[in-house]
LUMKOL-681192 format. One record per residue (C-alpha): residue in three letters; x, y, z; residue number from 1. Coordinates in steps of 0.02 Angstrom, whole numbers, padded with zeros to 5 digits. Layout:
{residu=ALA	east=X	north=Y	up=Z	num=NUM};
...
end
This chain:
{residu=UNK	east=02612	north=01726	up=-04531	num=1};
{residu=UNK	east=02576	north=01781	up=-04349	num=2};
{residu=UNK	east=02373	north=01782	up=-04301	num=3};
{residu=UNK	east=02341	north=01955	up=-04214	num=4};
{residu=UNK	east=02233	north=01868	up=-04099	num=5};
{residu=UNK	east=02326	north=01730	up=-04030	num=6};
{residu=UNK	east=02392	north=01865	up=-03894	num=7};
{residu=UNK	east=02218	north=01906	up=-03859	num=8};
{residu=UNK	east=02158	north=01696	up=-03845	num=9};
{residu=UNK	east=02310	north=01671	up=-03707	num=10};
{residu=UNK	east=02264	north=01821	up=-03601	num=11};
{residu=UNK	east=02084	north=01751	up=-03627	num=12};
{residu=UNK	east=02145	north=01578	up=-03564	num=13};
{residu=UNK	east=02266	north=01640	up=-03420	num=14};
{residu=UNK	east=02130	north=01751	up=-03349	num=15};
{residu=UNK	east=02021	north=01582	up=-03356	num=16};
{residu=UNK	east=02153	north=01484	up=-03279	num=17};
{residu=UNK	east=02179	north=01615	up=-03131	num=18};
{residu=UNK	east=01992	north=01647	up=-03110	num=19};
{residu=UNK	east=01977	north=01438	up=-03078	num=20};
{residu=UNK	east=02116	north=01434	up=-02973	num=21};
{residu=UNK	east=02095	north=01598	up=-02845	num=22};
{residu=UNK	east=01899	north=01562	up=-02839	num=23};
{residu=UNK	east=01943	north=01364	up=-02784	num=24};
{residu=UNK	east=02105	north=01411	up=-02683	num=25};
{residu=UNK	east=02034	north=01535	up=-02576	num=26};
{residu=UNK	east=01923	north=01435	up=-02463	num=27};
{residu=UNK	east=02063	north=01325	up=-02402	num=28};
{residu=UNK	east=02151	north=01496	up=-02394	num=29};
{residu=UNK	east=02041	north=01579	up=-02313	num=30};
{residu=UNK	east=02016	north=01416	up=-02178	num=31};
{residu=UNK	east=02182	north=01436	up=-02112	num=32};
{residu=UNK	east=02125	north=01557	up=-01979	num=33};
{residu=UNK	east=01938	north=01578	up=-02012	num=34};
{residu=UNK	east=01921	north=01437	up=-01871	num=35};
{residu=UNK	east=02012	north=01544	up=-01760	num=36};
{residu=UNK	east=01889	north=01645	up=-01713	num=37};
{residu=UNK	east=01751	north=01531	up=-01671	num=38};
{residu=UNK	east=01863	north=01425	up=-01568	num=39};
{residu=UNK	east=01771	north=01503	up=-01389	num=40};
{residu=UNK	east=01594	north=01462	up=-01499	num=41};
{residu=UNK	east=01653	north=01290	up=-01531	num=42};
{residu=UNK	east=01723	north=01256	up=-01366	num=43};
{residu=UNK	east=01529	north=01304	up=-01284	num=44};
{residu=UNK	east=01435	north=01218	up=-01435	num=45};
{residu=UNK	east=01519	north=01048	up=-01440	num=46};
{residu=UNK	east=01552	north=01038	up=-01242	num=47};
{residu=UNK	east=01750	north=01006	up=-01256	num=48};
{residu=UNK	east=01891	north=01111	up=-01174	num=49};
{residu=UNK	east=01985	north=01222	up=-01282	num=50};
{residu=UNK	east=02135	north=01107	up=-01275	num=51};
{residu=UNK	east=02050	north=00976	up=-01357	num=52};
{residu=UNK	east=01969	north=01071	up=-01469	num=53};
{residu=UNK	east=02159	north=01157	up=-01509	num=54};
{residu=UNK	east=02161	north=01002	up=-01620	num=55};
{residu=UNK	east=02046	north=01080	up=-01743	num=56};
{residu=UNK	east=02188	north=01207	up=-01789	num=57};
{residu=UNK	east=02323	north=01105	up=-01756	num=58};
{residu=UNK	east=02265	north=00926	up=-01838	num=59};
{residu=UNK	east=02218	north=01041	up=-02000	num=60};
{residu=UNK	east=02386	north=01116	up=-02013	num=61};
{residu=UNK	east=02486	north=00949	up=-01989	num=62};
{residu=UNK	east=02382	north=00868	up=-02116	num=63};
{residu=UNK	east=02429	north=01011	up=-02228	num=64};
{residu=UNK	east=02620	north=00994	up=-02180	num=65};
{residu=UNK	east=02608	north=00775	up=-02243	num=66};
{residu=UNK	east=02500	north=00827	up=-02392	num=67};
{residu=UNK	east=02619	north=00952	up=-02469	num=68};
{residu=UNK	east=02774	north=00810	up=-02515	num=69};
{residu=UNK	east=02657	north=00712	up=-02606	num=70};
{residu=UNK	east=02577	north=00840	up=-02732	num=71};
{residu=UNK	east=02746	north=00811	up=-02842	num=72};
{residu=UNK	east=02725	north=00638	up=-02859	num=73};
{residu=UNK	east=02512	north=00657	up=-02875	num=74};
{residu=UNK	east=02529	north=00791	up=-03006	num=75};
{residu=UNK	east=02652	north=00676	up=-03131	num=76};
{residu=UNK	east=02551	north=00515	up=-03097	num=77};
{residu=UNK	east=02361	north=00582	up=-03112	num=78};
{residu=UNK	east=02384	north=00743	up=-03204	num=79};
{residu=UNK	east=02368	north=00934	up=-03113	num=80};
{residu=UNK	east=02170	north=00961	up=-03164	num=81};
{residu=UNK	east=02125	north=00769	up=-03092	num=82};
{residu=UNK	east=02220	north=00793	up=-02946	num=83};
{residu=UNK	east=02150	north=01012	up=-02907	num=84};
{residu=UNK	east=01992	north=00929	up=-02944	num=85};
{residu=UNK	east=02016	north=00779	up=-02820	num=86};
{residu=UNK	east=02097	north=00913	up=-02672	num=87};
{residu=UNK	east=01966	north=01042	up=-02696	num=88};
{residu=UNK	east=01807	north=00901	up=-02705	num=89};
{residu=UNK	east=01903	north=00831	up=-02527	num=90};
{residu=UNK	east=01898	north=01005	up=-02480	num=91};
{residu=UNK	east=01727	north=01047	up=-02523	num=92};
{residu=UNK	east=01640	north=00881	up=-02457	num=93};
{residu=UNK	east=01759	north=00893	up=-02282	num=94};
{residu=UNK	east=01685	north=01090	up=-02261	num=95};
{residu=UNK	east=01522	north=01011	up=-02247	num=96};
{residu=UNK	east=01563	north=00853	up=-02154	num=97};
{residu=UNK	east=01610	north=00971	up=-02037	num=98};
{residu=UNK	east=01487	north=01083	up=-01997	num=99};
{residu=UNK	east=01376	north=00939	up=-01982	num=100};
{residu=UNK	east=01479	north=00861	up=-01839	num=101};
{residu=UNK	east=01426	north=00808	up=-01683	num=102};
{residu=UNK	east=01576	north=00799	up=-01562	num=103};
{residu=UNK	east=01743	north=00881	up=-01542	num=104};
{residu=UNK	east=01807	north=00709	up=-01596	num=105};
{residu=UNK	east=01715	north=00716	up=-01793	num=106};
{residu=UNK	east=01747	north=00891	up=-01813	num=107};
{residu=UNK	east=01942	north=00879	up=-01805	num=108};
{residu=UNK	east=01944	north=00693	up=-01924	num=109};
{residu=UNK	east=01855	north=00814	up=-02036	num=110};
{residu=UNK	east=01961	north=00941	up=-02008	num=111};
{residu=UNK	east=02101	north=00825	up=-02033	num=112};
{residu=UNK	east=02020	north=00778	up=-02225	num=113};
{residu=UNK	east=02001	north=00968	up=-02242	num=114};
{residu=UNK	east=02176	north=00989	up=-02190	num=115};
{residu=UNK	east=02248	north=00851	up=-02331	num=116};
{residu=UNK	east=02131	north=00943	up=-02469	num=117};
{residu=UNK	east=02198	north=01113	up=-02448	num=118};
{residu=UNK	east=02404	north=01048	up=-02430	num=119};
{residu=UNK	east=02368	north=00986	up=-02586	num=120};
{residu=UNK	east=02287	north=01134	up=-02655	num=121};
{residu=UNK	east=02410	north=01256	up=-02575	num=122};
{residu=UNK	east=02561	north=01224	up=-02714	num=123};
{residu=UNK	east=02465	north=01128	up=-02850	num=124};
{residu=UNK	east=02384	north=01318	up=-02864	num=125};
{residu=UNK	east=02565	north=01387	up=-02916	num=126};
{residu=UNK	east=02644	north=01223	up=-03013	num=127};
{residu=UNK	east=02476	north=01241	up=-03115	num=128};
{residu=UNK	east=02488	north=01424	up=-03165	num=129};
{residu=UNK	east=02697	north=01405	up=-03188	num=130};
{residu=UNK	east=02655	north=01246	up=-03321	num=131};
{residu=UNK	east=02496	north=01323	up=-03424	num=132};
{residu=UNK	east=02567	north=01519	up=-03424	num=133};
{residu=UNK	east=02654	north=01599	up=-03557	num=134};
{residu=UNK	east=02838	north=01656	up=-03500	num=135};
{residu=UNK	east=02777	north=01820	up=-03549	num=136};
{residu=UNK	east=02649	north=01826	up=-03435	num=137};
{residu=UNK	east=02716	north=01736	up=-03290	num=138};
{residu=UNK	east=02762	north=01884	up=-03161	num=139};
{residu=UNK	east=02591	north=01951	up=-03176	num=140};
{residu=UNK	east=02483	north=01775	up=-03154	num=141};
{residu=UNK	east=02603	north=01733	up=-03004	num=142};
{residu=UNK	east=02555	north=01892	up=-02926	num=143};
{residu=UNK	east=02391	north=01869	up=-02952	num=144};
{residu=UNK	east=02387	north=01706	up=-02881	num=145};
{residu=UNK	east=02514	north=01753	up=-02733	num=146};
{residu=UNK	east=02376	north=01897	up=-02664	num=147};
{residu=UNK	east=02243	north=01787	up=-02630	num=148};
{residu=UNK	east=02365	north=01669	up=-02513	num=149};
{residu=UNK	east=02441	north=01849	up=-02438	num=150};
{residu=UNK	east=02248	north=01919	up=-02413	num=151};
{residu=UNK	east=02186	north=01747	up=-02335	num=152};
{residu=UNK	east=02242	north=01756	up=-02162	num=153};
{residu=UNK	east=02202	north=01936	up=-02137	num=154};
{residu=UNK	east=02020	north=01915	up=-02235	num=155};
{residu=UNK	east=01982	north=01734	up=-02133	num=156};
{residu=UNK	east=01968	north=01818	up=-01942	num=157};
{residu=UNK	east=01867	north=01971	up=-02028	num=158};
{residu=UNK	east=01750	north=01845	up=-02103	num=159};
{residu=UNK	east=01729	north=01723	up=-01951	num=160};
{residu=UNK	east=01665	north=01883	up=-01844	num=161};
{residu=UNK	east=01558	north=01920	up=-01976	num=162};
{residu=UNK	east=01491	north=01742	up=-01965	num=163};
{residu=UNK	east=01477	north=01719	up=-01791	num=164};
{residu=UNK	east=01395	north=01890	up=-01755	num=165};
{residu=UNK	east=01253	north=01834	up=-01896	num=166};
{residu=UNK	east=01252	north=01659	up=-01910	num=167};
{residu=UNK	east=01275	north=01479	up=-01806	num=168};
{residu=UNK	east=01451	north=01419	up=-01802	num=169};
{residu=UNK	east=01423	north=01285	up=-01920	num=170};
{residu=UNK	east=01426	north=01427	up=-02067	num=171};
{residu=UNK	east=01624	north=01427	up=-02020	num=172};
{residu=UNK	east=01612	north=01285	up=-02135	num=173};
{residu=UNK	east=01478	north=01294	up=-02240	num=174};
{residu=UNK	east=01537	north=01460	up=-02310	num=175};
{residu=UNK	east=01684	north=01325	up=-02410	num=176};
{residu=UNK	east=01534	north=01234	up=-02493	num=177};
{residu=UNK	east=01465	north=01354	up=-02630	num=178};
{residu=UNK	east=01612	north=01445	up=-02684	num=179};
{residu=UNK	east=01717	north=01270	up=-02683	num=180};
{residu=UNK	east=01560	north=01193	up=-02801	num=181};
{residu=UNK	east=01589	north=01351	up=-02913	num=182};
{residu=UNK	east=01757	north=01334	up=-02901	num=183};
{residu=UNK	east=01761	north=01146	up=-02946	num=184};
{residu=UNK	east=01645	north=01199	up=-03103	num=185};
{residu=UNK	east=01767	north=01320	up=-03144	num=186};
{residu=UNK	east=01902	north=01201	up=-03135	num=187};
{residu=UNK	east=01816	north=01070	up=-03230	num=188};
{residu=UNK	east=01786	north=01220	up=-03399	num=189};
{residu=UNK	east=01967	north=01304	up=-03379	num=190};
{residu=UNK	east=02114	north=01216	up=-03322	num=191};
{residu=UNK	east=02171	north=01106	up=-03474	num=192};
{residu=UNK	east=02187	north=00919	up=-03446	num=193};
{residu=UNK	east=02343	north=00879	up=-03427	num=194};
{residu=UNK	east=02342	north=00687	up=-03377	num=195};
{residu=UNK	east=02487	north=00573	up=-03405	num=196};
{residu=UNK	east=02496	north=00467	up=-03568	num=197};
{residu=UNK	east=02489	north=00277	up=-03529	num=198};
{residu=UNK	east=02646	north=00237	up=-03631	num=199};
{residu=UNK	east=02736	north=00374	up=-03522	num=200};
{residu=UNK	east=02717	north=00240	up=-03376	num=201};
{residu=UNK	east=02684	north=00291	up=-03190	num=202};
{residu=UNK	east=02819	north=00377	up=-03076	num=203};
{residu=UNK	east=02875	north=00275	up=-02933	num=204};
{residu=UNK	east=02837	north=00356	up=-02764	num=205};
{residu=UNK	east=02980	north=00363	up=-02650	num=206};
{residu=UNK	east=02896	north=00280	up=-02507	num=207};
{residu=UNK	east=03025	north=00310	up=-02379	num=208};
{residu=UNK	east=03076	north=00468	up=-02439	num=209};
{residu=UNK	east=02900	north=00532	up=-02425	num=210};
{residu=UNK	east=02864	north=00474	up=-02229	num=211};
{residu=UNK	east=03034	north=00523	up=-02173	num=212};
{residu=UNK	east=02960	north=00706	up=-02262	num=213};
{residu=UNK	east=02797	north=00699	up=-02189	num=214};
{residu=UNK	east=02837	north=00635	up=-02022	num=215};
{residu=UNK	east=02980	north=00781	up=-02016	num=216};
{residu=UNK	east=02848	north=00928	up=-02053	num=217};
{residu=UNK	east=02732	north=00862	up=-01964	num=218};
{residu=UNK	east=02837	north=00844	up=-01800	num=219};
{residu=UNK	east=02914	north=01018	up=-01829	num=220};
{residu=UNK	east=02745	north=01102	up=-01855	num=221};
{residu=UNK	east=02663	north=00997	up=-01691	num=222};
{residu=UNK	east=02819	north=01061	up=-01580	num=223};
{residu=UNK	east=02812	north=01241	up=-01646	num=224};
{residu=UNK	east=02601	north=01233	up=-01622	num=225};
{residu=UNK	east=02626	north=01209	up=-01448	num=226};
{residu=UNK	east=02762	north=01336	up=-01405	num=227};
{residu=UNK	east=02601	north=01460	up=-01361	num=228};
{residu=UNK	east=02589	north=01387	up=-01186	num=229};
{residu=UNK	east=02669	north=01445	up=-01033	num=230};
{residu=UNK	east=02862	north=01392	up=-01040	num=231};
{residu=UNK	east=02890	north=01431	up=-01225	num=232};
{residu=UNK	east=02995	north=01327	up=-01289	num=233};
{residu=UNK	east=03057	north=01279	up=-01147	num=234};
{residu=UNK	east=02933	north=01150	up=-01130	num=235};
{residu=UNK	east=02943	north=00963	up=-01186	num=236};
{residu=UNK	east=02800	north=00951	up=-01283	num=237};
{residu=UNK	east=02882	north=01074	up=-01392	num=238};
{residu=UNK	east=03049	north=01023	up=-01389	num=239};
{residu=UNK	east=03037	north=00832	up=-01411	num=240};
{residu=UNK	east=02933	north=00823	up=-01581	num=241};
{residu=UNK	east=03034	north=00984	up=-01654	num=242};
{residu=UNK	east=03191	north=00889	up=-01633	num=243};
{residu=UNK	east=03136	north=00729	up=-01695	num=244};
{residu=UNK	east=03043	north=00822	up=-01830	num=245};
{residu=UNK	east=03239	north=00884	up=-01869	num=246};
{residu=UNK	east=03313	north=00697	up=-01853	num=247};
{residu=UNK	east=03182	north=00632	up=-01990	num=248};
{residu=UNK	east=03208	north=00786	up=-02088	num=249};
{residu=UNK	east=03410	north=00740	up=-02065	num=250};
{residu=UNK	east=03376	north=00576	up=-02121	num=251};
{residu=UNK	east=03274	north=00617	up=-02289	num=252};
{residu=UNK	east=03419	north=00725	up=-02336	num=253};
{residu=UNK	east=03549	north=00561	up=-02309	num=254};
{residu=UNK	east=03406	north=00444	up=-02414	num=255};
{residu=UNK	east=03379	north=00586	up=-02540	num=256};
{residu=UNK	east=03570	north=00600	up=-02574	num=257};
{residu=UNK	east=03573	north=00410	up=-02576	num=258};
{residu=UNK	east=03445	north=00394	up=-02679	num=259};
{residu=UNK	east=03493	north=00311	up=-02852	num=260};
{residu=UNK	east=03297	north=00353	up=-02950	num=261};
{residu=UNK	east=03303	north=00518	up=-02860	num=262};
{residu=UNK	east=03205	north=00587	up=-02720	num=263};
end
């Protein structure tokens, strides 16, 4: 006999699940650009030129880029709600680490544990809803998941003005704080625990696999970052770590295919 209601309990749960996600998700969403705009403020406030202080933007993102091939392995060893938990505390702690930073130097290490929070977050938010959604339900809950990440970038400049015009420059970061302690509580009531079994036994991280992955993002991203500057990419700064970004990327592909326990 089919209960009338268990279509009504899943939509309950899915909107639950979505609601924990988007609210958590956004502020490393949102922090992809919302730094952008205060980077003239930060430049004036912390005494540093704006090429050191590039590393704010750019030490975030390439922490993002070496965080992203380990969520696989994270998720199947710790569980998906221990691990969103873990990336969005990082997250949330890191946002105010760095507003209360004293030097260009401790803003962009905590922009750098920022960074590693949200490249964890950024597909852990997707493998979460495609595990605990009914088929049935899937396009919708993707969508709503996907508009948030398409809505950060444009929303994060908006809301740095807003900041800056109103506020000090350390509310760039401490905007991350409450909504990532709601989200966390949010997090903690509706995404369903999901950690690993002890007779399952723990995955075996590819070790090699993984920095050869890292490395190769992270060189690609770092020659691509600086491809702003006079020359294009032209220049060697550019060219040099996006080519050996591709050789390590090369040679994951060769050790993946080699690979006898799989990449």
């Amino acid at each position: 006999m089919v209960n009338p209601h268990d279509g009504a309990a899943t939509t309950q749960s899915t909107g639950r699940l979505l609601v924990a996600l988007v609210v958590g998700g956004i502020t490393a969403i949102m922090d992809t650009t919302i730094v952008a705009i205060g980077m003239h403020t930060l430049t004036e406030a912390l005494h540093a030129p704006v090429s050191t202080l590039q590393w704010v933007s750019t030490g975030y993102l390439l922490a993002l880029a070496v965080a992203i091939p380990l969520v696989s392995w994270a998720q199947t060893r710790f569980g998906g709600k221990r691990l969103w938990l873990f990336a969005l505390g990082l997250f949330t702690v890191s946002s105010a680490l760095c507003a209360l930073s004293w030097s260009a130097a401790s803003l962009i290490a905590f922009r750098v544990l920022q960074g590693f929070g949200g490249g964890i977050m950024f597909p852990l938010m997707q493998t979460l809803v495609m595990q605990h959604v009914d088929r049935r339900g899937m396009t919708r809950a993707m969508a709503n998941v996907s508009l948030p990440i398409a809505l950060g970038p444009i929303i994060g400049p908006v809301l740095g003005g807003v900041v800056l015009n109103w506020l000090s420059w350390h509310w760039l970061f401490l905007i991350n704080v409450p909504i990532g302690v709601v989200g966390w509580v949010l997090a903690m009531a509706f995404i369903t625990d999901d950690r690993p079994r002890p007779a399952a036994g723990h995955p075996r991280l590819d070790l090699v696999g993984a920095v050869l992955l890292s490395l190769a993002l992270a060189g690609m991203l770092y020659g691509l970052s600086n491809a702003y500057d006079v020359g294009g990419f032209h220049r060697a700064d550019v060219l040099v770590p996006a080519l050996v970004g591709l050789a390590l990327l090369a040679g994951f592909v060769a050790w993946a295919r080699r690979a006898a326990a799989g990449p």
